[in-house]
C-alpha positions as semicolon CSV with decimal commas, in nm:
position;residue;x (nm);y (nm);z (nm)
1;X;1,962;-0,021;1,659
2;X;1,634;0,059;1,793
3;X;1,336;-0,022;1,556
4;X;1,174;0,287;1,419
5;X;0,836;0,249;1,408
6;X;0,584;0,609;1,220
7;X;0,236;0,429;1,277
8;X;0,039;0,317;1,517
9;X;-0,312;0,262;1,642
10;X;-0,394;0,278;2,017
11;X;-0,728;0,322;2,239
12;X;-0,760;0,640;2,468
13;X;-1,053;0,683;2,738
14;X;-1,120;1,021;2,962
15;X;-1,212;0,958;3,278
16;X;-1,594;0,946;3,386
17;X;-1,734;1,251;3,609
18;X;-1,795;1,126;3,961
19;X;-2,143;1,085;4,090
20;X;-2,339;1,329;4,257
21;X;-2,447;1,173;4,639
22;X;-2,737;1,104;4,805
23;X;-2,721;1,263;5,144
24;X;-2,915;1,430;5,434
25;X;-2,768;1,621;5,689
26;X;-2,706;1,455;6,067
27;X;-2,641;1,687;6,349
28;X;-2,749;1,652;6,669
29;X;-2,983;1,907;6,784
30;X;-3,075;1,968;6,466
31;X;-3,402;1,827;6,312
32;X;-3,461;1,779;5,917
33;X;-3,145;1,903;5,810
34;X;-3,177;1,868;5,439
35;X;-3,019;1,748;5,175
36;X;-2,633;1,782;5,155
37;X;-2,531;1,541;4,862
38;X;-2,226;1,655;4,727
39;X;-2,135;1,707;4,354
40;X;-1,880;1,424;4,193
41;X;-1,550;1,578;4,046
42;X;-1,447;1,615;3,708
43;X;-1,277;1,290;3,489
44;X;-0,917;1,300;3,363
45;X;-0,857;1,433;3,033
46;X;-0,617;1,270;2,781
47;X;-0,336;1,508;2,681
48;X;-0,107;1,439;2,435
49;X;0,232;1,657;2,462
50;X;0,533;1,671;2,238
51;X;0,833;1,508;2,325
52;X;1,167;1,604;2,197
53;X;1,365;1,280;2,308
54;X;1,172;1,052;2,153
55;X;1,192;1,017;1,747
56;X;0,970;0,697;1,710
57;X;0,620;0,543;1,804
58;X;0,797;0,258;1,937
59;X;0,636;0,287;2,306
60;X;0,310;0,255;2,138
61;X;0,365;-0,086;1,973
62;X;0,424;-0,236;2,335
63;X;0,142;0,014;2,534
64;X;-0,211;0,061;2,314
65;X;-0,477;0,137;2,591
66;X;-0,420;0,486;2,810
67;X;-0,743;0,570;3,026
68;X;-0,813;0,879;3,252
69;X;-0,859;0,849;3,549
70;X;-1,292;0,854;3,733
71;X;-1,369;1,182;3,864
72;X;-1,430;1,160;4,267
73;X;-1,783;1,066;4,378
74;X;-1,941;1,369;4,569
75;X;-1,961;1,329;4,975
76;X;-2,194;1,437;5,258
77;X;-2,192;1,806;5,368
78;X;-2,182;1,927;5,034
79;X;-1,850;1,787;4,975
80;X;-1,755;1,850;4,581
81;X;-1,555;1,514;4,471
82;X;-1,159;1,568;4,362
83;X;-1,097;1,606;4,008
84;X;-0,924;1,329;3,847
85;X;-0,608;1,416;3,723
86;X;-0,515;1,464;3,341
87;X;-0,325;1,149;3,151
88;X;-0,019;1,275;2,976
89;X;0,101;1,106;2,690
90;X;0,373;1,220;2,520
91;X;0,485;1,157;2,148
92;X;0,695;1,242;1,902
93;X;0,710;1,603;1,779
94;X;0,517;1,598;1,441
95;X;0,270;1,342;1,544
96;X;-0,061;1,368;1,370
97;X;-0,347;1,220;1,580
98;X;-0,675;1,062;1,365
99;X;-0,973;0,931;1,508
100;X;-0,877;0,547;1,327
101;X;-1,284;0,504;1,284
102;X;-1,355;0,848;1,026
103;X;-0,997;0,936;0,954
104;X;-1,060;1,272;1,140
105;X;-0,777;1,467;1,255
106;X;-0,784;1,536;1,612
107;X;-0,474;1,724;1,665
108;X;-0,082;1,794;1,508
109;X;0,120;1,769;1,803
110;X;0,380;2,020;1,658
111;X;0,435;2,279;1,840
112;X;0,501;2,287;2,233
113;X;0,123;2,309;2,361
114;X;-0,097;2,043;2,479
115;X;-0,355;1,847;2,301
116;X;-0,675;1,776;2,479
117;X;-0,778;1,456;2,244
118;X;-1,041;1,308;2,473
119;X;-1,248;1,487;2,733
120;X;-1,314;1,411;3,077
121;X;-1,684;1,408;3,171
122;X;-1,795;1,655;3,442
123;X;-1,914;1,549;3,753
124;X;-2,294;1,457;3,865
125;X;-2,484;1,692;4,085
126;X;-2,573;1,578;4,426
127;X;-2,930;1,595;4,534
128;X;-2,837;1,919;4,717
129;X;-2,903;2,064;4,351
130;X;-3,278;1,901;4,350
131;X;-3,398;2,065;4,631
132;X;-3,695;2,277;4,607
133;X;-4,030;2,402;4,803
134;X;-4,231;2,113;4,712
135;X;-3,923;1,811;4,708
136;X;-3,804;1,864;5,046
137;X;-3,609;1,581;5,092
138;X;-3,455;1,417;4,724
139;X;-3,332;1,056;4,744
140;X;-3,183;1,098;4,369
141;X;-2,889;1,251;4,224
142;X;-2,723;1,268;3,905
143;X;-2,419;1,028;3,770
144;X;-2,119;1,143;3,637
145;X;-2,126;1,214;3,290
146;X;-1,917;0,939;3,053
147;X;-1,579;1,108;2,928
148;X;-1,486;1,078;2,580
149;X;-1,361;0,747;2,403
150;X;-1,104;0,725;2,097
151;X;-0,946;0,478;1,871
152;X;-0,677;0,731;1,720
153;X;-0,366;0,658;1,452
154;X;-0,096;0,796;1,544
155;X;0,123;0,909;1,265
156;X;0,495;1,063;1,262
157;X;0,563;1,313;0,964
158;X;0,911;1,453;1,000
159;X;0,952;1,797;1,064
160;X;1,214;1,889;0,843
161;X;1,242;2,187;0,584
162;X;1,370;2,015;0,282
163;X;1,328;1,677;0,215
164;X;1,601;1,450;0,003
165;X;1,410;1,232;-0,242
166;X;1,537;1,001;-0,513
167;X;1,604;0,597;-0,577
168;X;1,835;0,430;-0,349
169;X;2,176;0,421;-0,377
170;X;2,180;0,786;-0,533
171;X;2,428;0,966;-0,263
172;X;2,120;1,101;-0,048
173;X;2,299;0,984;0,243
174;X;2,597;1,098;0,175
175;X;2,490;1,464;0,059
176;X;2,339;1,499;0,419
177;X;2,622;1,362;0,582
178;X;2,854;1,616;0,440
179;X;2,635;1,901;0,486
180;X;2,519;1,857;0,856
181;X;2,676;1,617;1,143
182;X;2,372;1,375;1,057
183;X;2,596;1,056;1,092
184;X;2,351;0,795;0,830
185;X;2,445;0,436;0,805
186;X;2,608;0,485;0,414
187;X;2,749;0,131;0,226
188;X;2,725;0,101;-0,128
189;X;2,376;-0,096;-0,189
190;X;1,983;-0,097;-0,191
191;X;1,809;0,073;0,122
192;X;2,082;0,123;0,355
193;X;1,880;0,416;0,457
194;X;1,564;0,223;0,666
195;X;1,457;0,501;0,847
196;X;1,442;0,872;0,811
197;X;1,761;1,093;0,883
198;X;1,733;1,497;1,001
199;X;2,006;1,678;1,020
200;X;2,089;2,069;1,032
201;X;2,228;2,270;0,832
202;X;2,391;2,561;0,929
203;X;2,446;2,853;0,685
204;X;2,547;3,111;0,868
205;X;2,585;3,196;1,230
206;X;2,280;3,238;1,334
207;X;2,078;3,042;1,007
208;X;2,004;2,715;0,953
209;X;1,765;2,457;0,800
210;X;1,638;2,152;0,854
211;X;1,667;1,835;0,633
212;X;1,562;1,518;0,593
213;X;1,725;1,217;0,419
214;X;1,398;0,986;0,339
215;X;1,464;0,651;0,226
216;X;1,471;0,564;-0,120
217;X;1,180;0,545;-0,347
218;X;1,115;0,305;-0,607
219;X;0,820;0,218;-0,880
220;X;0,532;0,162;-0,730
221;X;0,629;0,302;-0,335
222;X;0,259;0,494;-0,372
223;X;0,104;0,224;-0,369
224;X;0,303;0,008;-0,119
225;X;0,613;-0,114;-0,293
226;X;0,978;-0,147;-0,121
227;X;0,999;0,144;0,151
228;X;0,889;0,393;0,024
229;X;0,505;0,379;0,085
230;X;0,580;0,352;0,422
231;X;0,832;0,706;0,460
232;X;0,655;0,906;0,198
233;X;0,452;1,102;0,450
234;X;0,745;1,232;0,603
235;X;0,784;1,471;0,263
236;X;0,447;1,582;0,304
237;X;0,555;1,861;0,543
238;X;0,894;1,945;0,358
239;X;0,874;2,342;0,240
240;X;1,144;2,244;-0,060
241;X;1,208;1,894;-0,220
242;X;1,570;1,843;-0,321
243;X;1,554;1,550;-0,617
244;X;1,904;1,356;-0,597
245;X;1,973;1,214;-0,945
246;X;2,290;0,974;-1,001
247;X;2,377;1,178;-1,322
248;X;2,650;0,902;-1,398
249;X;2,443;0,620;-1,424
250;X;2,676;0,397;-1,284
251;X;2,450;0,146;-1,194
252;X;2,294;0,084;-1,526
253;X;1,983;0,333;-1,449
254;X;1,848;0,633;-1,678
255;X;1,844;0,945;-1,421
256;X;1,553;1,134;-1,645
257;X;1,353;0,770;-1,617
258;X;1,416;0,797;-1,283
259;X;1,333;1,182;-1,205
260;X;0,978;1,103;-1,429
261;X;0,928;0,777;-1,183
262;X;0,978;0,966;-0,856
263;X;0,765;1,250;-0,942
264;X;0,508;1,034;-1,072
265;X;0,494;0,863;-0,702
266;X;0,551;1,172;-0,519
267;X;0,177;1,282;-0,762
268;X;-0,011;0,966;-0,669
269;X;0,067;0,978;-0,276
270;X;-0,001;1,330;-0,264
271;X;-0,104;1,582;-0,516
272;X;0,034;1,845;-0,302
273;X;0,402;1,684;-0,339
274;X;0,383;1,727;-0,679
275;X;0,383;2,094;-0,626
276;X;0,597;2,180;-0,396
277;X;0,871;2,334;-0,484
278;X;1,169;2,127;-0,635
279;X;1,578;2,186;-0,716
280;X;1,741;1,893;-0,868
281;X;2,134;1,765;-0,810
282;X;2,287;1,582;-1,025
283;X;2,530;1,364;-0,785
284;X;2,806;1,165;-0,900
285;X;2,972;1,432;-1,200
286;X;3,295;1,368;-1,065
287;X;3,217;0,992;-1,242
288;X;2,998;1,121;-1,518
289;X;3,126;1,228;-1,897
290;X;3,010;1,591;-1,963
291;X;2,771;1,476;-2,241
292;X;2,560;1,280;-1,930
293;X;2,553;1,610;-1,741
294;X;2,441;1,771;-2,046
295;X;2,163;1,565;-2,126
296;X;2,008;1,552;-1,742
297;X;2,090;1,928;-1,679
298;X;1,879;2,022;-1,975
299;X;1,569;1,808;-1,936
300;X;1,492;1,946;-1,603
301;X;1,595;2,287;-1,686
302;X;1,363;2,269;-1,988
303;X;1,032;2,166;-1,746
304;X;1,111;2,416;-1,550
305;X;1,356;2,332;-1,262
306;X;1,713;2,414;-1,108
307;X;1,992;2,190;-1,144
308;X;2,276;2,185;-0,998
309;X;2,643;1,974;-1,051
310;X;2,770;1,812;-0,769
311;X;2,965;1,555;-0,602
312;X;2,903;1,452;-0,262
313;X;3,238;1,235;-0,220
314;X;3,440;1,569;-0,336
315;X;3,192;1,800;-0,234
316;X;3,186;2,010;-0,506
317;X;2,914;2,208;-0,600
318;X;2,788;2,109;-0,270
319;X;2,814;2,479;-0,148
320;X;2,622;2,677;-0,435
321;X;2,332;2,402;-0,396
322;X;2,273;2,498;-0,024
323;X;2,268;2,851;-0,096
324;X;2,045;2,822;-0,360
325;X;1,802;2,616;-0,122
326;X;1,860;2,843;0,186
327;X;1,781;3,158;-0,050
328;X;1,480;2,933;-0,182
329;X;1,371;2,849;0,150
330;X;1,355;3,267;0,248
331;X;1,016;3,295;-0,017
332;X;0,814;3,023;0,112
333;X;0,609;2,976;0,409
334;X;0,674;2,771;0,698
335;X;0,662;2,429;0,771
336;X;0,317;2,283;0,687
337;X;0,078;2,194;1,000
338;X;-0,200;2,025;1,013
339;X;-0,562;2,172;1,102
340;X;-0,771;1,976;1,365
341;X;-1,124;1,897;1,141
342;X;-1,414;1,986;1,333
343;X;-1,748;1,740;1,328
344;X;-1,938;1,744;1,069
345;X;-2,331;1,772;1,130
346;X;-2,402;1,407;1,090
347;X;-2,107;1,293;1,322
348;X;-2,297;1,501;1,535
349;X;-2,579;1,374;1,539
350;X;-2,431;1,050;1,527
351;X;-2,300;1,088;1,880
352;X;-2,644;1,212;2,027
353;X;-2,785;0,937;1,860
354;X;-2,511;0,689;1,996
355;X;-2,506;0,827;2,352
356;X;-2,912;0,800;2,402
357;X;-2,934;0,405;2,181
358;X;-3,125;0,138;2,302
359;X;-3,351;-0,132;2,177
360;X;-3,666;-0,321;2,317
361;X;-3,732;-0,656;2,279
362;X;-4,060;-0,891;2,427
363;X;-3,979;-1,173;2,540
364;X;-4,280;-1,406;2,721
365;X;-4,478;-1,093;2,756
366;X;-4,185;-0,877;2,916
367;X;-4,053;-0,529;2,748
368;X;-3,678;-0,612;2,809
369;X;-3,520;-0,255;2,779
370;X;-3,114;-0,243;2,675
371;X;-3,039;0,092;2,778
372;X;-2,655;0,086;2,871
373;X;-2,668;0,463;2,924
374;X;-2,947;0,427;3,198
375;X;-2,734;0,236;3,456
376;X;-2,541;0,556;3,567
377;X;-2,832;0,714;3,647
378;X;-3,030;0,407;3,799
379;X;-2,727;0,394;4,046
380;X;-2,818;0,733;4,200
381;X;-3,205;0,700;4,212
382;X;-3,361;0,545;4,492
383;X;-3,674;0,317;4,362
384;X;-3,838;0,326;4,664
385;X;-3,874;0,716;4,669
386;X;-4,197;0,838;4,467
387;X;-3,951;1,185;4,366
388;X;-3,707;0,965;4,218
389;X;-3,927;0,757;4,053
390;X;-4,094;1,049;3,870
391;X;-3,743;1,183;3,773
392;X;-3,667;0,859;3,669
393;X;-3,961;0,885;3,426
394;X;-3,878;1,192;3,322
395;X;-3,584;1,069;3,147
396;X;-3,740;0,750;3,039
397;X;-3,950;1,011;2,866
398;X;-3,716;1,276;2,709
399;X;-3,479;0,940;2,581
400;X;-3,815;0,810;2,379
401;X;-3,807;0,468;2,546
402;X;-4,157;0,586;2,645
403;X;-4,317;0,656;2,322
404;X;-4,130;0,339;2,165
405;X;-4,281;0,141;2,423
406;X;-4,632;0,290;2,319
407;X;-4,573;0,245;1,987
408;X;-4,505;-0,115;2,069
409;X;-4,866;-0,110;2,186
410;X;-4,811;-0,204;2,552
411;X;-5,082;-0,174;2,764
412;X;-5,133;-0,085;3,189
413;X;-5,013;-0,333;3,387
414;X;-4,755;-0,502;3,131
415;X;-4,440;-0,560;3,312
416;X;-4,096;-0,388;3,147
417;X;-3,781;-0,505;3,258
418;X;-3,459;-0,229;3,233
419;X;-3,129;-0,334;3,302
420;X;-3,325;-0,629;3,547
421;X;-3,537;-0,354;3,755
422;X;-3,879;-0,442;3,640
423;X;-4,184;-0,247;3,713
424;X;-4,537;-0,242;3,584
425;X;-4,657;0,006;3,293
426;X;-4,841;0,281;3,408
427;X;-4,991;0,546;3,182
């Protein structure tokens, strides 16, 4: 049996934008041709699909890095670079994606379009662009912008319509194996359930639900204990919660201890669980005395709940229980999705911040500028040209290395070193 594996944590990258060229027309015959530096292409974007074969993040434990492919670099003649083509990845259906550093969600890959996660950056201009009456001849262009970097969780919450919750051992399996052709792994001890089962149940001819047979919960699964910590978030999206109680107490437990215990984790994971709507079935009355019925059937009728008799070795009562959640199903709304959460203002900021950061340090009378996002552009600028150098300061400039460095009080003629290009200060 393959492992089934709901978490895990991998690294995505778009694809850089190509670089714009540096280029001057050649033709023979003709004289001063121009500029002709071609714009770079766009970067790859990451895409994340759903994928209906697949029921587990298994792929992902093996493969954690996926990066986009570079955007072309632009060409003479005005040639535009090619635009890099877009990374699939496919998951799961019902695959939440988070950004792993703020817990953001990026996407809920639940329904059949495609996710752009990361971004691919768009393409430098050429020095075609840079032309004008008075810059005749540009030896500069611009670099391809950087595309957008992710760590992202991956996480798989079932989509199912009703989800079966209760301790092990309870009949869960067995209720969903004799209402759908789910075919669970069913033997008569602890957590033979290890991974979440769906199955369908049909109704009528052309109804049907989905549900899900999540493995048993203990004391304590909220916070990590046994399995259940590790399934619970595949109830979160369940419309109806069917509570499986072992009415007979067969196995020496109290079934009203036990409905109090699971509702009480069900609270702590999620406050949401708690109210969602809930029918209780009381499994194993073909074992039971009527006064152990009794007692169960009227505690959770007296808080406010359904319950329901049944056997899921005889199946009886089986049938009034699935109408009653099929006619339950009718008044609520659909399966829950999650919203992508935009920014907020200081993540925003954060990544201006982030993409323009550098530091200055002196070191034997040298400014030593770390600028990583100046090498792009120092790639495309020829040093030698006096245009390029006063674009070059213009950025300097608008980034606030400038003023930093005057702050720093450096005077004419000290000698800054960026990225191992050193020149002296001029005001």
């Amino acid at each position: 049996m393959a492992t089934f594996i709901d978490k895990a944590r991998i690294s995505i990258k778009a694809g850089d934008g190509g670089d714009g060229a540096v280029s001057f027309h050649r033709e023979k015959y003709v004289a001063s041709g121009g500029p002709d530096g071609g714009n770079g292409g766009k970067g790859g974007n990451v895409v994340f699909i759903a994928d209906d074969s697949t029921s587990s993040l298994i792929d992902f434990k093996y493969k954690t890095k996926f990066f986009a492919e570079k955007g072309q670099n632009g060409g003479a003649k005005r040639c535009t670079g090619k635009n890099a083509p877009d990374l699939i990845v496919k998951v799961p259906r019902g695959t939440v994606v988070r950004d792993s550093d703020s817990g953001r969600i990026l996407a809920d890959v639940s329904t059949d379009e495609p996710y752009i996660i990361a971004k691919g950056g768009n393409g430098g201009k050429g020095n075609m662009n840079f032309a004008t009456s008075t810059r005749q001849i540009p030896k500069f262009a611009k670099p391809g912008f950087v595309g957008e970097r992710f760590n992202v969780t991956l996480e798989l919450k079932l989509l199912a319509d009703v989800g079966l919750v209760g301790f092990p051992n309870v009949g869960k399996s067995t209720l969903i194996s004799v209402v759908s052709s789910a075919k669970p792994q069913i033997a008569n001890y602890h957590f033979t359930t290890l991974t979440p089962v769906l199955g369908v149940v049909k109704v009528e001819e052309e109804k049907s639900f989905v549900m899900a047979d999540i493995p048993g919960l203990i004391e304590g699964a909220s916070e990590g204990v046994g399995l259940g910590h590790e399934f619970l978030r595949h109830v979160e999206r369940c419309r109806l919660i069917v509570h499986v109680l072992d009415v007979s107490g067969c196995e020496g437990r109290n079934p009203i201890e036990d409905f109090n215990t699971i509702n009480k984790e069900l609270r702590n994971f999620n406050q949401d669980l708690a109210e969602c709507p809930q029918i209780v079935a009381g499994n194993k009355s073909d074992i039971a005395t009527l006064e152990q019925i009794s007692e169960v059937k009227n505690y959770v009728e007296n808080l406010g709940y359904k319950f329901f008799e049944i056997s899921s070795a005889t199946r009886s009562g089986i049938k009034a229980l699935i109408d009653e959640v099929s006619a339950t199903l009718d008044t609520l709304p659909p399966i829950k999705q999650f919203e992508a959460e935009p920014l907020t203002d200081e993540e925003l900021q954060g990544n201006i911040y982030d993409a323009q950061r550098f530091t200055i340090a002196i070191e034997d009378g040298i400014y030593f500028v770390d600028a990583p996002f100046l090498e792009p552009i120092m790639r495309t600028i020829d040093m030698d040209d006096y245009s390029s150098l006063q674009y070059f300061q213009k950025v300097l400039r608008s980034s606030g290395i400038i003023d930093s460095l005057e702050k720093m009080n450096i005077k004419e003629g000290d000698t800054v070193d960026i990225l191992g290009f050193q020149f002296d200060f001029i005001y």
